[in-house]
N, C-alpha and C positions, 0 to 999 in steps of 0.2 A: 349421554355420552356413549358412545358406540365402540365397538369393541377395537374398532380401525382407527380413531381419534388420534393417538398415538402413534408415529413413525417408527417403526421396529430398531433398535438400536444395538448394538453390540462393544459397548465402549464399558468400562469398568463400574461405574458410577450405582449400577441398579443391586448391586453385592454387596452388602452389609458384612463385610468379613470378619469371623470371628476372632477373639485377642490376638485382633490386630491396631494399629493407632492408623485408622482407614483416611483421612484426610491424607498422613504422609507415604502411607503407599503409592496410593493412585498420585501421587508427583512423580513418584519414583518406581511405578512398579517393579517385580522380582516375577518372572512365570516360568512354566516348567511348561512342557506339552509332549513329553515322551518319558519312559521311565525303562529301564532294563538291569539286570543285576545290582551290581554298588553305585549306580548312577542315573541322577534326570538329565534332560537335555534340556534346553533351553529351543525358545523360536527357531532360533539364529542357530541351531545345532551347537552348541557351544556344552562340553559336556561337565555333572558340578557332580564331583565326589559325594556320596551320602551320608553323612558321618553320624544320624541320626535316627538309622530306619525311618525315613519319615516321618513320623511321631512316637518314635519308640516301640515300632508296629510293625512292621517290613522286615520279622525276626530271618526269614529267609531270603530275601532279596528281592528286588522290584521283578513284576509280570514274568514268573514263572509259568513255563508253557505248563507245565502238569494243572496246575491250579486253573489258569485262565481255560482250558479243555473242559476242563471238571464243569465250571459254571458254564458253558458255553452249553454241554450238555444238558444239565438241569434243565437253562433255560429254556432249550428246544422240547423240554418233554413235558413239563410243568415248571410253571411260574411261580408259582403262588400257591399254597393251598392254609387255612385254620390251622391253628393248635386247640383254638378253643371246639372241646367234645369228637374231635378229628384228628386224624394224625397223616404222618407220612412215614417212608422207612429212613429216610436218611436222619431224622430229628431222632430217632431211639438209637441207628447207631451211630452217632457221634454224641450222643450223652453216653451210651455205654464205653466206648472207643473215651470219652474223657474221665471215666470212673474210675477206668481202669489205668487212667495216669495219674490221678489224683492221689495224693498221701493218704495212707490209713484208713480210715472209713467214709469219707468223704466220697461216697458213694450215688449219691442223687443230684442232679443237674437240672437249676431253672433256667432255661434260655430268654434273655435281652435282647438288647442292640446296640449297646454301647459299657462302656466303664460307671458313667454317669447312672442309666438305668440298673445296672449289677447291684450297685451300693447300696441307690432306695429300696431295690430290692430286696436286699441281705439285709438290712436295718427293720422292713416289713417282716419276716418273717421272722426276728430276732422277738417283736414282739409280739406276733401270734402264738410261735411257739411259748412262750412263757406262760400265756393266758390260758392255751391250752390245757398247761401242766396243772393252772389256778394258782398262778406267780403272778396275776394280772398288774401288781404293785410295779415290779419292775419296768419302768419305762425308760429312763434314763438311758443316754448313749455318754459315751467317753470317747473322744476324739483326741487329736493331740495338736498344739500348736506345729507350723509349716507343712500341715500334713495336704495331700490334696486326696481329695474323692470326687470328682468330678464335678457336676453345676446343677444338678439337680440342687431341689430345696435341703433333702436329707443330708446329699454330699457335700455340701458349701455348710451347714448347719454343723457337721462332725470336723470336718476339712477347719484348718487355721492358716490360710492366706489370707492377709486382711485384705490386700488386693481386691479377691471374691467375693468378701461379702459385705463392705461398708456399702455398697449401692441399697442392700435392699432387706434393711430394717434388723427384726428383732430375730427372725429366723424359724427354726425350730424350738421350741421350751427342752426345757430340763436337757440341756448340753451341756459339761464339762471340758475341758483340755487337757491332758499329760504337759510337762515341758517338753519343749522340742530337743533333738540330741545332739545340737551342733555344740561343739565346746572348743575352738581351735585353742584355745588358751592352753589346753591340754593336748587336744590331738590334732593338731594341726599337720597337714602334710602326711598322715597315716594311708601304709601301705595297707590296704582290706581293712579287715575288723579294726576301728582303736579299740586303746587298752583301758581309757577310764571312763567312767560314768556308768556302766551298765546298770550298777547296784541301785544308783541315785535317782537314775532319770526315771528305772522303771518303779522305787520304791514309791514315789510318789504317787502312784496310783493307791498305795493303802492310806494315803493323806486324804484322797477324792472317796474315798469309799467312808474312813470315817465321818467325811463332812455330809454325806448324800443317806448314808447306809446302804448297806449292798442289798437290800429288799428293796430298793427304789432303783437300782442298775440292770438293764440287759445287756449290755455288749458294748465292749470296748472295741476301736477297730482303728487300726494301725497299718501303711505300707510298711514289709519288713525295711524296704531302702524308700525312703522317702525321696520320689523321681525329681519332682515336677516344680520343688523347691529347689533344687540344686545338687541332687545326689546326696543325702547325708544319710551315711553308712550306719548301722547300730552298734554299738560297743557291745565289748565280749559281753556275754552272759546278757543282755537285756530281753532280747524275745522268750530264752525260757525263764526270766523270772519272770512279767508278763504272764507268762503263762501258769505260773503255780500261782498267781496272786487272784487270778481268774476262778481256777479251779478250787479255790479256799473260800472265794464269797458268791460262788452260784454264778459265774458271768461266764458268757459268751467271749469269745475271740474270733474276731474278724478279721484276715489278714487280704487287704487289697492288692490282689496280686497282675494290676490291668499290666503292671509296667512290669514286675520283676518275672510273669510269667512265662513258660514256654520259652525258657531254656535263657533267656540273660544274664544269669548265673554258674550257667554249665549244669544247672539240672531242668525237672520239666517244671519245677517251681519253685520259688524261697524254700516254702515250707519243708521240702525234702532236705536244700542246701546245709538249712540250718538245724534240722533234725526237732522242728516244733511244729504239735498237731494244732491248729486251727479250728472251731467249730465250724466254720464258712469262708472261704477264699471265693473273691469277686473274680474276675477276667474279662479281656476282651481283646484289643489290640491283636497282638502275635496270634489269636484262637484262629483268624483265618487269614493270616499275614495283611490282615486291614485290606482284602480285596474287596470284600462282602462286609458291611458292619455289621457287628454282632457280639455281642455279653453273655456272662453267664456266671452263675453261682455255683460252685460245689460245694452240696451241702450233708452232715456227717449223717448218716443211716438214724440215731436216735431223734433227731431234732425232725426228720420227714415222717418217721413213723407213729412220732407223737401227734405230729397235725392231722396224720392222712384217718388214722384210728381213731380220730377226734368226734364222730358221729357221721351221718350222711349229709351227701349233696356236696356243694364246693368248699374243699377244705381250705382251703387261702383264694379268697377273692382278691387276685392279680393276677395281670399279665398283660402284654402287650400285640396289638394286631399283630406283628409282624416276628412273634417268638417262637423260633424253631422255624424261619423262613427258609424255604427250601434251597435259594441259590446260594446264602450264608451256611448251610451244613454241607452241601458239592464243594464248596470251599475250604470249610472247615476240616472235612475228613482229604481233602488231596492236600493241605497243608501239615496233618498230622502225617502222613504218610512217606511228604517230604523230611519232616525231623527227622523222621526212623530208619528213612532207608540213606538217609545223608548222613546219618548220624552227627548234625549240628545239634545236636545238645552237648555232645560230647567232643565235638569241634569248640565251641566256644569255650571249653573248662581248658581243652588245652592250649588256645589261643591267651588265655586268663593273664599270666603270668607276664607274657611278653607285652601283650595291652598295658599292664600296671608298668612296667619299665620304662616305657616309650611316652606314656603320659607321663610321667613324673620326672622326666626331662625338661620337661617346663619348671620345674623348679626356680630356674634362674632366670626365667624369662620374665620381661617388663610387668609391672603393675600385679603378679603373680603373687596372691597374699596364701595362700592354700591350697590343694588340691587334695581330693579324697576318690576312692575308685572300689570295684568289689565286683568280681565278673567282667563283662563287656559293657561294665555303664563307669563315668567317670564323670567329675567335676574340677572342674579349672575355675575357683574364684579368685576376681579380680579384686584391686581396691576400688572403691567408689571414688567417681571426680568431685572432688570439694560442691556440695549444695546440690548433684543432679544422678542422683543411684539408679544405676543401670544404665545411662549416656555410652559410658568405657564398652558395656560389653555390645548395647546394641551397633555404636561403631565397628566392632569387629565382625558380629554378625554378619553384616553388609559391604564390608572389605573385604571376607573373607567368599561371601559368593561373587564376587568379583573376580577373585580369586581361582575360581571353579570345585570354591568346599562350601558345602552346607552341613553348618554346625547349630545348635540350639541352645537360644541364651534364655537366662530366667536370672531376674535382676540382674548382679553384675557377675554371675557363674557361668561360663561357658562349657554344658554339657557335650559328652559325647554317648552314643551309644549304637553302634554300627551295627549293620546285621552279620548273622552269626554266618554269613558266606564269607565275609571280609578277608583277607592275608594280611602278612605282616608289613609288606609290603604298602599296601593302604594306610593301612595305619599309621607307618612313618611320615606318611604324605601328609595326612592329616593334622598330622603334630607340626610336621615340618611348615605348613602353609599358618596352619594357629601361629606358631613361634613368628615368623615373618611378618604377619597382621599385626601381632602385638607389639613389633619394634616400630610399626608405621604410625602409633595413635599416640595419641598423648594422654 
């Protein structure tokens, strides 16, 4: 069979898309083919509100000319070069340039290429480091039910979407779960922080440590806002008990910061927001407004110097071809440069309040069972239609880019989470075209 066998084709079919249900797309397809500030366009010029950053990732707005310069650059001067035994100068300074955003000591930077790779990452190093120390016992991870950490084996293996991981068996060994924090029984409809559970949900970590022993645990790891489930916000006090209960049995803390990173909070991360240190915070998304894919770990000055001082030759065997890729750091530092001199980190703390207002409008709107919010990310859950969970909200989904809004559903929760360019003005739109969807479905 020769390599011309085949008539070159250009029709949908050859795209295996990812969690997408690809039979019913390609009936119906959705495409985008231009993309600029709060908005894609469509073929047809037809232009669809972004109510999403694109994947939670677009924390600055679609194809800013600074950024797209930036790589256009690079690529004219170099393409490509190793991180393995080689370097370049934009991969030191944009891990120094992230050091130096990064909370407390959280000082050293592994460069990825995604959220997905970050996690396996930080989960690797959680138990090299340990063995280092001659903790070698500790291998256990703590994850928590709804949590997501990407698709890797680690991140589906820690992550509790059953969704993700009923296809493909037994997993990772020695994984535990936290409960998840969702409690609408109690905080349903909560402005920011709710007020109960913190004590409960996070106490239950001393219940998994009894049952494992903490000699057997390296790292628990946790989004402080768990995204990718449906927005559920942590009740007061839960990340710092978390964190004393870590520090009382020798465990790590991992805090997944792909989504809450780089300012979706009004700061440059959770961890700052909520004033709790982390031993490792993953990222990726917003690190180069998703022009360039690219991950990364910040990891605390103790945990790098116990590995690097560990003996000679390679102190952690990992990495990826493409870590510390030079057009993903041209990117990354003209996207850092945009927070700073835009000052959207401080843009979206002040936009905060009026965002929470404007969603919580829906209150009375159709099939409206809850909404929860915290920064510039929100969740609108729906009730489920009798026998078919997530039908409601994927019909709005698809009403609503009809509409000319793209908004993001997960089961029957319809998120939002705009880039920190947004006005308020948008935002009403946003609500206003969801509220409208939601009177047209049943």
């Amino acid at each position: 069979m020769t390599a011309h066998a085949k008539p070159p084709t250009n029709d949908l079919e050859a795209f295996w898309m990812p969690f997408t249900p690809n039979r019913a797309f390609k009936a119906d397809p959705r495409l985008v083919e231009r993309a600029e500030g709060m908005y894609y366009y469509t073929p047809d010029h037809r232009a669809i509100l972004d109510a999403t950053s694109g994947l939670w990732c677009v924390n600055a707005g679609h194809c800013r000319p600074q950024i797209v310069e930036a790589i256009q650059r690079q690529a004219a001067r170099m393409g490509y070069a190793t991180s393995f035994n080689l370097g370049h100068p934009k991969a030191f300074e944009l891990a120094s340039r992230l050091a130096h955003l990064l909370p407390g000591d959280l000082d050293h930077v592994f460069f990825t290429n995604s959220g997905s790779e970050s996690v396996d990452t930080a989960l690797k190093i959680a138990l090299a480091y340990h063995k280092a120390r001659g903790k070698g016992s500790k291998t256990r991870f703590i994850g928590r039910e709804r949590g997501y950490h990407g698709v890797g084996f680690g991140g589906i293996s820690v992550g509790g979407i059953v969704g993700n991981r009923k296809q493909y068996g037994a997993l990772l060994p020695g994984v535990d779960h936290l409960p998840h924090t969702h409690d609408p029984a109690r905080n349903a409809f909560s402005k920011g922080l709710p007020e109960h559970g913190g004590e409960d949900f996070a106490g239950a970590l001393e219940g998994i440590v009894g049952l494992h022993d903490a000699s057997t645990i390296a790292a628990v790891i946790v989004e402080p806002v768990a995204g990718s489930t449906g927005v559920l916000v942590p009740p007061k006090g839960y990340l710092e008990r978390l964190r004393a209960i870590c520090d009382r049995h020798d465990i790590l803390l991992i805090f997944d910061e792909v989504i809450t990173g780089f300012g979706r909070l009004g700061a440059p991360f959770a961890a700052e927001y909520f004033g709790v240190q982390p031993d490792m915070i993953t990222m990726a998304k917003g690190l180069t407004n998703a022009a360039v894919p690219m991950g990364a770990v910040g990891v605390r000055g103790g945990i790098y110097e116990t590995l690097v001082n560990g003996g000679p030759g390679i102190e952690l065997a990992h990495g990826y071809t493409y870590s510390g890729h030079p057009l993903a750091c041209a990117a990354g530092l003209a996207t850092l440069d945009l927070y700073r001199d835009e000052g959207l980190f401080e843009r979206a703390a002040a936009l905060a309040s009026g965002f929470e207002a404007v969603v919580h409008s829906l209150r009375d709107a159709p099939h409206v069972i809850d909404i929860r919010n915290l920064g510039l990310m929100a969740g609108v859950e729906l009730a489920p239609r009798p026998g078919a969970p997530g039908a409601r909200a994927q019909e709005a989904f698809q009403r609503a880019f009809e509409e000319g809004l793209l908004i993001r559903v997960t089961g029957d929760t319809i998120a939002f989470s705009p880039s920190l360019i947004t006005d308020p003005a948008q935002i009403e739109e946003m609500v206003a075209v969801t509220r409208a969807v939601l009177e047209t479905i049943d």
